[in-house]
SEKEFI-273818 format. One line per 8 residues: their letters; for each residue x negated, y, z negated of N, C-alpha, C, O, CB. Coordinates in nm, 3 decimals, decimal comma, padded with zeros to 5 digits. Glycine has a CB too. Layout:
residues N
A> X/Y/Z/X/Y/Z/X/Y/Z/X/Y/Z/X/Y/Z; ...
end
This chain:
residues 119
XXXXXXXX> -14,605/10,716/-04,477/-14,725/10,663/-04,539/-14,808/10,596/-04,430/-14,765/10,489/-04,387/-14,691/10,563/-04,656; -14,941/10,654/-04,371/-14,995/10,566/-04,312/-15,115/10,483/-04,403/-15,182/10,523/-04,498/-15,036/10,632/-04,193; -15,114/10,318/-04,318/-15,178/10,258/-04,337/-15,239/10,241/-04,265/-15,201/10,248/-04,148/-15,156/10,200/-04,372; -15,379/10,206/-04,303/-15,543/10,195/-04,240/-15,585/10,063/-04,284/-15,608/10,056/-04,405/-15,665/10,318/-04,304; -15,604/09,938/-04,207/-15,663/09,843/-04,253/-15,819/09,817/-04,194/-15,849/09,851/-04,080/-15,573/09,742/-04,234; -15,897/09,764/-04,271/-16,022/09,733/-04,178/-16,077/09,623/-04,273/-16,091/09,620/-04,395/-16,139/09,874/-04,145; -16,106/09,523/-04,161/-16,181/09,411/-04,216/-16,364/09,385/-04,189/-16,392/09,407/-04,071/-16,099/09,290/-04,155; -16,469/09,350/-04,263/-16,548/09,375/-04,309/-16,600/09,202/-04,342/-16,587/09,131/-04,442/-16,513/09,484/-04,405
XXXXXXXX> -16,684/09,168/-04,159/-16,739/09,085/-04,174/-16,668/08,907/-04,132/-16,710/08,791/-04,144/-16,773/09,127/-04,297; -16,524/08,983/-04,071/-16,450/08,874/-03,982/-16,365/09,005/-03,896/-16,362/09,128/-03,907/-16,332/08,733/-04,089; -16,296/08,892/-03,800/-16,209/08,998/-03,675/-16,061/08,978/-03,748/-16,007/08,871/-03,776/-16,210/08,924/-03,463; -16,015/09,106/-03,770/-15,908/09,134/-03,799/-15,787/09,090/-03,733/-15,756/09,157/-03,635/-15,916/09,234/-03,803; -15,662/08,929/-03,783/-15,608/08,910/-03,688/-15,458/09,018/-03,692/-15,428/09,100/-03,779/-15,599/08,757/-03,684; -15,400/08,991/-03,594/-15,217/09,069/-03,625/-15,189/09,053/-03,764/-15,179/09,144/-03,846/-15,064/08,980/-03,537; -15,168/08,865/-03,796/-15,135/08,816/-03,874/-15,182/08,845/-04,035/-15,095/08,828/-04,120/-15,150/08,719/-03,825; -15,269/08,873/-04,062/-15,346/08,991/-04,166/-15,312/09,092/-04,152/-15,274/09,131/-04,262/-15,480/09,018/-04,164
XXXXXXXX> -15,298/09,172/-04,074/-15,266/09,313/-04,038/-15,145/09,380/-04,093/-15,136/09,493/-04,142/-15,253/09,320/-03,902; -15,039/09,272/-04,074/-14,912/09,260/-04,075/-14,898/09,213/-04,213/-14,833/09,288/-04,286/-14,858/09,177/-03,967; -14,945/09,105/-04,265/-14,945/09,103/-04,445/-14,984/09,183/-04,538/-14,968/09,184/-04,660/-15,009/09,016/-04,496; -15,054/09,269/-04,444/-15,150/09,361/-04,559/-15,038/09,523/-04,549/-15,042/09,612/-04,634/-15,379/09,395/-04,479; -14,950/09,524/-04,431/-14,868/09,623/-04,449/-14,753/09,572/-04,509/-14,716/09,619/-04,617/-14,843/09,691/-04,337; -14,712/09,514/-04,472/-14,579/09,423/-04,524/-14,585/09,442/-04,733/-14,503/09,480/-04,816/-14,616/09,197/-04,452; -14,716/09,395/-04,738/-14,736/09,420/-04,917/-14,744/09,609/-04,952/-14,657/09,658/-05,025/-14,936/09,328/-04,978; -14,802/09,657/-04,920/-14,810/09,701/-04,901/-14,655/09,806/-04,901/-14,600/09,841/-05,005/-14,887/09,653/-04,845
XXXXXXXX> -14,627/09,826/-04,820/-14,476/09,872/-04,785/-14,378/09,825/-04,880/-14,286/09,896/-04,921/-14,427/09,819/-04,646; -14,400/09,691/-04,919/-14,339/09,649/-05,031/-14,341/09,735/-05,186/-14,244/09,775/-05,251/-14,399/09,523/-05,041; -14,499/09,748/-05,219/-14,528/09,760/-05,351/-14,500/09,898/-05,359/-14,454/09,950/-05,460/-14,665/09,715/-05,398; -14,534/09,976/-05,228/-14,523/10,141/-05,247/-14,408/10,184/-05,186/-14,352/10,267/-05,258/-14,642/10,227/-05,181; -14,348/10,160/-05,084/-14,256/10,192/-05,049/-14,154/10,309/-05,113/-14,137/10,427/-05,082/-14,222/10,092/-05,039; -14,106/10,241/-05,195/-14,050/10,336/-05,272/-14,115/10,487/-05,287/-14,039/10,581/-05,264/-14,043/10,274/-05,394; -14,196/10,502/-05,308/-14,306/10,566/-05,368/-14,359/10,666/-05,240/-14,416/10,765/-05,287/-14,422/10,446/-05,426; -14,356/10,667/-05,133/-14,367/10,657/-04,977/-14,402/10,834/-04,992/-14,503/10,892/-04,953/-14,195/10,588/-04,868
XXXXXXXX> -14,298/10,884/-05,050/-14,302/11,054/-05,040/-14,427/11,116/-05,070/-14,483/11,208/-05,012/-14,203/11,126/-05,140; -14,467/11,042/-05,182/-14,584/11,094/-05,234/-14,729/11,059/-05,180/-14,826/11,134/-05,169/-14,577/11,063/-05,361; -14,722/10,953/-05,155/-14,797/10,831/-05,086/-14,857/10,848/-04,956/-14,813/10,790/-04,857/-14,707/10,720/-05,066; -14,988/10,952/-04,952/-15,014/10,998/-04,813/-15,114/10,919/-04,726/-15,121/10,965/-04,612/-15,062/11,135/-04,820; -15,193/10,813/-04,749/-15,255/10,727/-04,680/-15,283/10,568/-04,768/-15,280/10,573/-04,891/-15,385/10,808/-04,637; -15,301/10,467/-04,716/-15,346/10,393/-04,796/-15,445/10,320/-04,699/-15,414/10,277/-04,588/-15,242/10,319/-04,870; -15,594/10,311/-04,770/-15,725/10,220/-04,691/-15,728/10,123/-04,724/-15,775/10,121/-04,838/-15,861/10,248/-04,699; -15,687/09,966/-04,666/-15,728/09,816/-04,688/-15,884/09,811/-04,655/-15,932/09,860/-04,553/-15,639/09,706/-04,584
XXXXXXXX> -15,950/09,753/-04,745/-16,068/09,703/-04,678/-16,090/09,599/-04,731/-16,111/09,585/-04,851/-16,180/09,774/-04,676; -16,088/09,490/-04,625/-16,076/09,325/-04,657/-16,267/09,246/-04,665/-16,368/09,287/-04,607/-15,959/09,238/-04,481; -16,257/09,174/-04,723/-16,445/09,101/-04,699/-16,413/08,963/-04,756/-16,363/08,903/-04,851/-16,611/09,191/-04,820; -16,468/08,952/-04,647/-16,538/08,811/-04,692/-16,674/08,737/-04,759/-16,749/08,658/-04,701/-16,540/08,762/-04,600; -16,683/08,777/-04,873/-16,839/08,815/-04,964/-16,950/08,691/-04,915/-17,068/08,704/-04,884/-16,813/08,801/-05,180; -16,872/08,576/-04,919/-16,966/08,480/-04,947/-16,936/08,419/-04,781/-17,021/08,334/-04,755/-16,932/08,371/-05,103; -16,879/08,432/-04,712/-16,860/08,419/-04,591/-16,821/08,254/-04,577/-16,721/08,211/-04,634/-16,984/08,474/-04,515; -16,918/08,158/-04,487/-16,860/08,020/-04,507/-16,934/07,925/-04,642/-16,894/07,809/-04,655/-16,885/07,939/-04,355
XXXXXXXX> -17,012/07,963/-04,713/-17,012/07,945/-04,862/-16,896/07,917/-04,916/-16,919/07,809/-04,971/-17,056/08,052/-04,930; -16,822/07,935/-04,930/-16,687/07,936/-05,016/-16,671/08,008/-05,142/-16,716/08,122/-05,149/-16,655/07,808/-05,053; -16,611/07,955/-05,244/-16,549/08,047/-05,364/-16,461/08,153/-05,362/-16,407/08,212/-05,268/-16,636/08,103/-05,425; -16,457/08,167/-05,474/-16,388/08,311/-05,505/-16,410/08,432/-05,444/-16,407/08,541/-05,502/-16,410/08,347/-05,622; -16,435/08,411/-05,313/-16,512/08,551/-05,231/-16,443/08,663/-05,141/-16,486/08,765/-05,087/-16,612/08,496/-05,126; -16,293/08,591/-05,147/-16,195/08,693/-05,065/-16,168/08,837/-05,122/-16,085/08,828/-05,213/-16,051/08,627/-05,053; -16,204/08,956/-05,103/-16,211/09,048/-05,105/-16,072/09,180/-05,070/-16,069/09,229/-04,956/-16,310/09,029/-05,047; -16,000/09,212/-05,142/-15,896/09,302/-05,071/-15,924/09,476/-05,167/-15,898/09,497/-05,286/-15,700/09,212/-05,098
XXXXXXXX> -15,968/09,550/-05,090/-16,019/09,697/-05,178/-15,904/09,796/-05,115/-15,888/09,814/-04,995/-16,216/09,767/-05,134; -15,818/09,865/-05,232/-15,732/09,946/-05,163/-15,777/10,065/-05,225/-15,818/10,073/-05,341/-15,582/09,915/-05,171; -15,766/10,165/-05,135/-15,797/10,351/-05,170/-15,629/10,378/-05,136/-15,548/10,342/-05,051/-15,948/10,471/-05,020; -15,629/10,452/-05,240/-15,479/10,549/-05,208/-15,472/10,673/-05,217/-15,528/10,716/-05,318/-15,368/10,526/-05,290; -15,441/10,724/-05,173/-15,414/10,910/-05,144/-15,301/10,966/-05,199/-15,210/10,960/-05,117/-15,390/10,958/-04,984; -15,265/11,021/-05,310/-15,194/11,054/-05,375/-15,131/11,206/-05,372/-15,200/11,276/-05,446/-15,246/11,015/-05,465; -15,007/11,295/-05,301/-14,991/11,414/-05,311/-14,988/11,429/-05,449/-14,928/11,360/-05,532/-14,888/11,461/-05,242; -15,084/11,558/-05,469/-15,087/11,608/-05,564/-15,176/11,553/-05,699/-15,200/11,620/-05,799/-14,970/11,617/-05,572
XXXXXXXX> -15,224/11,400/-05,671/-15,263/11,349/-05,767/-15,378/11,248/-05,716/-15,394/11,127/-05,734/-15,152/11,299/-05,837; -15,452/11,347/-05,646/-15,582/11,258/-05,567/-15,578/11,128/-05,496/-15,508/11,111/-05,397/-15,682/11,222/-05,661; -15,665/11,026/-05,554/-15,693/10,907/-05,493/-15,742/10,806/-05,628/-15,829/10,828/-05,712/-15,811/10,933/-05,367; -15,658/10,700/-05,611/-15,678/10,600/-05,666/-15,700/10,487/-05,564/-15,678/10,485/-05,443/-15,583/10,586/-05,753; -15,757/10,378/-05,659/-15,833/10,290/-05,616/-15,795/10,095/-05,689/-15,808/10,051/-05,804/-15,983/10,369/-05,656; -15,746/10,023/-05,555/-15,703/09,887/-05,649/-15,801/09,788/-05,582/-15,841/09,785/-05,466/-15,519/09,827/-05,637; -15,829/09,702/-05,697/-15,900/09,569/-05,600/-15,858/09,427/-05,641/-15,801/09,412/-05,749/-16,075/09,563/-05,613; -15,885/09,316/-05,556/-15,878/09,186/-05,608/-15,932/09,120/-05,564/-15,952/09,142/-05,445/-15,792/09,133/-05,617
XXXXXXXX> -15,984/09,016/-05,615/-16,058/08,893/-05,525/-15,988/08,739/-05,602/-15,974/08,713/-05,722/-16,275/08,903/-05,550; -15,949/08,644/-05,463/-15,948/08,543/-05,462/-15,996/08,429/-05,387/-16,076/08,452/-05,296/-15,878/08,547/-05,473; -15,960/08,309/-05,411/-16,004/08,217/-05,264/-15,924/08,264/-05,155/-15,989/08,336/-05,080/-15,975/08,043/-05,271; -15,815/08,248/-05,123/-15,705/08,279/-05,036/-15,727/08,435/-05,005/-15,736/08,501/-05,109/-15,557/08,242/-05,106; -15,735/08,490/-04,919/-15,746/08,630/-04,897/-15,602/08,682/-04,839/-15,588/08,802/-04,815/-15,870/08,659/-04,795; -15,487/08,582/-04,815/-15,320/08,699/-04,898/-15,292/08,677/-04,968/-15,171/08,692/-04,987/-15,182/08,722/-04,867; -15,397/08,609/-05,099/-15,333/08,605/-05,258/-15,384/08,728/-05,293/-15,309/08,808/-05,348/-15,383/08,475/-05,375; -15,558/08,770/-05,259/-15,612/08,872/-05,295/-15,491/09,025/-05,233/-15,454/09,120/-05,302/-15,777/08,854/-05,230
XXXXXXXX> -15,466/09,005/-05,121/-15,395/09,107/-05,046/-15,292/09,137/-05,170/-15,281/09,249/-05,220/-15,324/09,052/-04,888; -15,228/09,041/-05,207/-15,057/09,009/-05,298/-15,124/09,111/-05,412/-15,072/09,220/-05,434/-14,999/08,786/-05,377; -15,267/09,059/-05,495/-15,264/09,052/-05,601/-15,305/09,300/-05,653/-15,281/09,385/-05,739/-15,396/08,886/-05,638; -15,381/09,281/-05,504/-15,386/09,435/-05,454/-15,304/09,503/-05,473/-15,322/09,607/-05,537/-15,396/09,462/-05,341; -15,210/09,475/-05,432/-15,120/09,536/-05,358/-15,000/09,559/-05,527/-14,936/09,662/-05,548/-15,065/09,418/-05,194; -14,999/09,457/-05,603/-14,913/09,500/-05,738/-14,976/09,564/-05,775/-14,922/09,674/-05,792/-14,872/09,421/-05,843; -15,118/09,560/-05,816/-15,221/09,646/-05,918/-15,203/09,828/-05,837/-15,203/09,931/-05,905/-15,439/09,559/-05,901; -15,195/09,825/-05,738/-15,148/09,951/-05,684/-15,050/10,037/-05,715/-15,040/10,155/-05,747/-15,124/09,938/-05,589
XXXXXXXX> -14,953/09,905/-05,690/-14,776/09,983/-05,764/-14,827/09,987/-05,911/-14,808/10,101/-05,955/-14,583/09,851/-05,754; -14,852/09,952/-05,951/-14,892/09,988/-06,108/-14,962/10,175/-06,135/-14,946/10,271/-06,210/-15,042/09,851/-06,153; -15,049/10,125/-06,002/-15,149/10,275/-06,086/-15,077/10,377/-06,034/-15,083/10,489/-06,084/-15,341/10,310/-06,039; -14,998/10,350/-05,925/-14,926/10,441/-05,827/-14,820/10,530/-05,899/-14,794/10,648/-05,877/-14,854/10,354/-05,713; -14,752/10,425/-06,010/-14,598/10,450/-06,070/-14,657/10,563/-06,155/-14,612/10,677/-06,151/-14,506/10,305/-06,167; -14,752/10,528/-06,228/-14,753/10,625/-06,360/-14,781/10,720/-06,379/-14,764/10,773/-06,488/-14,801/10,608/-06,440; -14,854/10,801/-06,237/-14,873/10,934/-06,242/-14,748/11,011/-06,194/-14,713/11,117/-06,247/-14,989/10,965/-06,166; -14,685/10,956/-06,096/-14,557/10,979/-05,997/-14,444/10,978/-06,177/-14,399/11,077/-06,236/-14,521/10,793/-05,828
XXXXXXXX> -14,438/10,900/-06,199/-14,362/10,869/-06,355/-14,352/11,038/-06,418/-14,274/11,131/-06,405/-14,489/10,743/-06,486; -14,467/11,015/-06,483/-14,556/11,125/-06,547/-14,466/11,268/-06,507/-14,377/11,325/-06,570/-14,735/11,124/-06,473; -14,531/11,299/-06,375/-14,454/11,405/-06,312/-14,312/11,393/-06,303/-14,257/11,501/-06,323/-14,498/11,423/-06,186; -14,241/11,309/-06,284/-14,086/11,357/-06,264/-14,066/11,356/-06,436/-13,981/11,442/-06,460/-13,960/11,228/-06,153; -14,098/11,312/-06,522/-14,032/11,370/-06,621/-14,073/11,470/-06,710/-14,034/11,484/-06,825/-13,998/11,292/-06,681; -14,201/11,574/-06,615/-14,264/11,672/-06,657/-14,124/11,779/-06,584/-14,068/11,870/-06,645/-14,444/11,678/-06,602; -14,091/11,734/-06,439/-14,025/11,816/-06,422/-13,922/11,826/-06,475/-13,891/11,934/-06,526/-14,016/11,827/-06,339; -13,822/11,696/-06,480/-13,709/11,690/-06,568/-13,682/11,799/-06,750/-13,594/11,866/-06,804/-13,721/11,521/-06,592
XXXXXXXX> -13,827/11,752/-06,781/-13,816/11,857/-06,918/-13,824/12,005/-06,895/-13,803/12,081/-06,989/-13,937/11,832/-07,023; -13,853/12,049/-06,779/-13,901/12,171/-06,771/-13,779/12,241/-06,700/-13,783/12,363/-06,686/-14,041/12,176/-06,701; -13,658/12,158/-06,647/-13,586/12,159/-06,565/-13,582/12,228/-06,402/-13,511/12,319/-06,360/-13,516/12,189/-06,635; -13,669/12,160/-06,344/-13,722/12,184/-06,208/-13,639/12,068/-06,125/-13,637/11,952/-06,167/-13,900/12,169/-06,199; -13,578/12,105/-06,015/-13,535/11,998/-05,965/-13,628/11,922/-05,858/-13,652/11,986/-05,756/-13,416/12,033/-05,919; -13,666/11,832/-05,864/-13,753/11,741/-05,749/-13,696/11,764/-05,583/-13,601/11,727/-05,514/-13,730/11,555/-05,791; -13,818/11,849/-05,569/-13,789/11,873/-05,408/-13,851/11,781/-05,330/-13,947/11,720/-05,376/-13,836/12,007/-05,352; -13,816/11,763/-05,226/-13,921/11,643/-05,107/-14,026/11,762/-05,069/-13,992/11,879/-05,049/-13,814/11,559/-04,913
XXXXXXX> -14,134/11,723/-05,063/-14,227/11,766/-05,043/-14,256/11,782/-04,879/-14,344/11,851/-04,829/-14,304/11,696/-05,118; -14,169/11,710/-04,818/-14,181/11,732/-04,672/-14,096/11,812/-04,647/-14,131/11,901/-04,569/-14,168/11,628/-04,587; -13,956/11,818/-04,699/-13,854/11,941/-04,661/-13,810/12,044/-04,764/-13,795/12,016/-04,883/-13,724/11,884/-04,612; -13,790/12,157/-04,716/-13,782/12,250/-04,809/-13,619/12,268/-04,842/-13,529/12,267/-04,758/-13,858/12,381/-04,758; -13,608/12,282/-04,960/-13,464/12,274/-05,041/-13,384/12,409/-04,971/-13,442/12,516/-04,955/-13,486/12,292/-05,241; -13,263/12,390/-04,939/-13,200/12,525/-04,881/-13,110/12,576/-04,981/-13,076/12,500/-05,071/-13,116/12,506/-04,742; -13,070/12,682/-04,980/-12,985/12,695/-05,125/-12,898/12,813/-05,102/-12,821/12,852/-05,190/-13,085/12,724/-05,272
end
């Protein structure tokens, strides 16, 4: 699964970089096979204004099942990252779901999509 982060309106430190994969890797992980890119794009809306302006926008790339899309905003921008990053595993599970027990009924066995089954 690669991840792509880009921040939008501050300099991107390690330390972000590294939370935003870390969640990330966390929420999808599992999920990883299917899971062909994921885009962070972080903002800071209101900049030194304050509020609710932390920004975390995730695009996901889905084999077989396009691209979905998670967002969050908080004050804290690795609560927004945190709060991303579940709403993802959420939209992520249910198509991936969906399909294995399309195959299961149909009795297809789940191949990895990167290696081919030998038999």
């Amino acid at each position: 699964m690669l991840i792509e982060t880009r921040a939008m309106g501050f300099d991107l430190t390690d330390a972000i970089r590294m939370h935003v994969e870390n969640r990330i890797e966390s929420a999808l992980g599992h999920y990883s096979r299917w899971v062909l890119k994921v885009t962070a794009r972080l903002e800071d809306i209101n900049a030194d204004r304050g509020g609710v302006d932390k920004r975390c926008g995730l695009v996901i790339a889905i084999r077989g099942h396009g691209v979905l899309a998670a967002e969050a905003m908080d004050r804290d921008l690795y609560a927004a990252i945190d709060e991303a990053a579940r709403r993802a595993r959420k939209l992520v599970v249910r198509p991936i779901r969906r399909q294995m027990q399309q195959q299961r009924k149909s009795g297809h066995r789940h191949q990895n999509p990167i290696m081919p089954a030998f038999g």
